[in-house]
C-alpha positions in Angstrom: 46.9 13.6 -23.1 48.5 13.4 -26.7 47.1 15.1 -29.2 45.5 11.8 -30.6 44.0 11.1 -27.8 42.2 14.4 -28.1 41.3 13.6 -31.9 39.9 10.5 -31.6 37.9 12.4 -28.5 36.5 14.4 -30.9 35.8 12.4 -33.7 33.8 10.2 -31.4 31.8 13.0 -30.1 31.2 13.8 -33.9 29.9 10.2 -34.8 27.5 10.7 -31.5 26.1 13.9 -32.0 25.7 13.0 -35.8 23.9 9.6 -34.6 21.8 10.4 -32.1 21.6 14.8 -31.7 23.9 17.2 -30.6 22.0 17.0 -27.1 24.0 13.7 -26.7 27.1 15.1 -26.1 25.7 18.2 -24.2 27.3 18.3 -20.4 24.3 17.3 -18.2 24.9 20.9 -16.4 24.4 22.6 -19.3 20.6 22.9 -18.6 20.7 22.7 -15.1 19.0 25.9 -13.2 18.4 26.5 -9.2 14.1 25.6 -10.1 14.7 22.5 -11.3 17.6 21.6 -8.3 14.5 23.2 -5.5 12.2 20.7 -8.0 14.4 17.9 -7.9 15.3 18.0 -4.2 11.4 18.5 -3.4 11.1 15.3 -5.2 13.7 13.1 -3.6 11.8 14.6 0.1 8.4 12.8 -1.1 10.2 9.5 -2.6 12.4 9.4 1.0 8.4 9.4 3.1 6.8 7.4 0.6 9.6 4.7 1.4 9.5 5.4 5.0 6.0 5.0 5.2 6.1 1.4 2.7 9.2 0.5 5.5 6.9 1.0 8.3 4.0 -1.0 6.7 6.0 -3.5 6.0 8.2 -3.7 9.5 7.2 -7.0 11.4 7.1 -7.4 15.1 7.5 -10.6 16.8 4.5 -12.2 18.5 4.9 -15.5 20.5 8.6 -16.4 18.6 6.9 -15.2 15.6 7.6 -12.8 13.1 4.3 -11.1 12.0 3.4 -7.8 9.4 2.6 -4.9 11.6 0.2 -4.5 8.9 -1.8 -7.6 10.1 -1.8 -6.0 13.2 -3.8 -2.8 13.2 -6.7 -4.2 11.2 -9.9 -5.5 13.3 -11.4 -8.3 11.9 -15.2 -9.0 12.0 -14.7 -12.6 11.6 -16.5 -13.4 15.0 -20.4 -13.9 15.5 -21.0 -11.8 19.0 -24.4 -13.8 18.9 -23.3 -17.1 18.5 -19.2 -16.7 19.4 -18.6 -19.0 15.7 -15.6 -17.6 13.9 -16.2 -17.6 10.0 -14.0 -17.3 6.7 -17.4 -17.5 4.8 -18.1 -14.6 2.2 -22.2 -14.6 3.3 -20.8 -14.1 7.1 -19.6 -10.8 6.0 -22.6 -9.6 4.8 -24.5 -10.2 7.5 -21.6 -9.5 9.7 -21.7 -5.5 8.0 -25.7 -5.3 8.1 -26.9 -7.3 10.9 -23.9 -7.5 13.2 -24.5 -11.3 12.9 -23.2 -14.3 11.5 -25.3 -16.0 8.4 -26.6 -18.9 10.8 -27.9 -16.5 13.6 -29.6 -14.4 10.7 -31.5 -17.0 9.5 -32.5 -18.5 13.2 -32.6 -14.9 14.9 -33.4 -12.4 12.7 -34.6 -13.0 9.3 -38.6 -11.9 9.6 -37.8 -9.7 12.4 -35.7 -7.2 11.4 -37.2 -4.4 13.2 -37.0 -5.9 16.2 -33.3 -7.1 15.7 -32.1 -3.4 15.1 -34.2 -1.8 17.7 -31.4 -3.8 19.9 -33.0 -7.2 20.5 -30.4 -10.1 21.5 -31.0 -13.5 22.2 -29.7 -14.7 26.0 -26.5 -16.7 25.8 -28.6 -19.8 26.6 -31.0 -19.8 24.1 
């Protein structure tokens, strides 16, 4: 390097450090101690399983020449009436899917009046 080269160098880093701090033309090093590398390298462990475990949530698996969300998958839905067999999207269904194990049409023919009798175990038969 010429000696200009080296002048201009260091008028730059004057204009910087006079702009913005002397910390701006500090080498990043300069601060660095073997806590914060064990720190930093802890950290970078917990980012690399936090994205594994997002990866794995969001991995799909193919179902029929499909591709679906494992996610979709693992869940079990209570969206089917094990009284009547009627699968519901309705809000009410859940409910009375949660409470009575029933879908809001069967509580209202089945059970509403006779609760006690409904959770002591009391089904109707499939033909009724």
């Amino acid at each position: 390097m010429k000696k200009e080269d080296l002048d201009y160098i260091a008028s730059l880093e004057k204009a910087i450090s006079k702009k913005y701090g002397a910390e701006a033309i500090q080498n990043p090093k300069a601060d660095w101690t073997e806590e914060k590398e064990k720190e930093y390298l802890e950290q970078i462990k917990s980012l690399g399983k936090k994205e594994n475990k997002i990866q794995q949530k969001n991995s799909k698996v193919e179902i029929n020449g499909f591709f679906v969300p494992k996610k979709l998958l693992i869940k079990d839905s209570k969206r089917r009436c094990p009284v009547c067999d009627v699968y519901s999207f309705d809000i009410k269904d859940d409910v009375y899917m949660s409470k009575f194990e029933c879908c809001f049409g069967c509580y209202v023919q089945w059970v509403e009046g006779r609760e006690k009798r409904w959770q002591t175990g009391w089904r109707p038969n499939k033909e009724e």
